[in-house]
N, C-alpha and C positions, 0 to 999 in steps of 0.2 A: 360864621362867615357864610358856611351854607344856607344859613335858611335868607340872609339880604341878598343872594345869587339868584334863590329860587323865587323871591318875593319880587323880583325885577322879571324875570323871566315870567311870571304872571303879568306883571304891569304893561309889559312892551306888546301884547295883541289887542292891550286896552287900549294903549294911547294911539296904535295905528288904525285903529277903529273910530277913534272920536277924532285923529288929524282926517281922515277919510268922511267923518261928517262934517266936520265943517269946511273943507274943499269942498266937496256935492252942494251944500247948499251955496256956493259961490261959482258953479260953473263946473266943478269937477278939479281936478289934479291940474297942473300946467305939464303938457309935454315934456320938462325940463325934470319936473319932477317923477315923470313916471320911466324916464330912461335912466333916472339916479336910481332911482329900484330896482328897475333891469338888472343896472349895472351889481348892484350890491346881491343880488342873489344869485348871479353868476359869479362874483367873488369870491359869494360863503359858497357854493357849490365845490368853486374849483377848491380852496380851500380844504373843504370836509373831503374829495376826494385825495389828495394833497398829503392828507393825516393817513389816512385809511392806509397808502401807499405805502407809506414809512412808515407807522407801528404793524404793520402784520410780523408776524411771526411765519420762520420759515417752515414749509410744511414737513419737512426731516428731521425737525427739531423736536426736544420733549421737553413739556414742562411740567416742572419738579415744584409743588404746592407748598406754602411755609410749614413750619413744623415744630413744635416744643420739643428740643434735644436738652438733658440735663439742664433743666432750667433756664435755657435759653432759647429765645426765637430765631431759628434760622429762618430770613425771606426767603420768597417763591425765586424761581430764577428759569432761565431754560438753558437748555444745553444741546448742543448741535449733534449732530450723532456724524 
């Protein structure tokens, strides 16, 4: 499943490159389309800030790495001091 994530994630500078040429040779973008863009990279901004906000970790906290105890894997976890 990773590598059809990564293999799209290649694809998609490709295809905004070649939608990008053949708009140019038609006059360029329509206005319409270039405020959908705007609009979509201050979504993914607000977005990815959005994330960042809610997974950080508090900075009094520790965290405790996974670990083989008697043959089993205890996961990483943190714990609040």
């Amino acid at each position: 499943m990773l590598g059809l994530i990564e293999f799209f994630l290649l694809l998609v500078p490709i295809a905004v490159y070649a939608l990008w040429r053949f708009t140019a040779a038609q006059g360029g973008p329509s206005p319409r389309a270039l405020i959908a863009g705007a609009g979509a990279v201050v979504v993914l901004a607000m977005s990815l800030l959005f994330y960042i906000r809610e997974e950080r970790m508090d900075p009094t906290a520790t965290y405790i790495p996974p670990k083989l105890q008697d043959g089993r894997l205890i996961p990483g976890h943190i714990t609040a001091k």
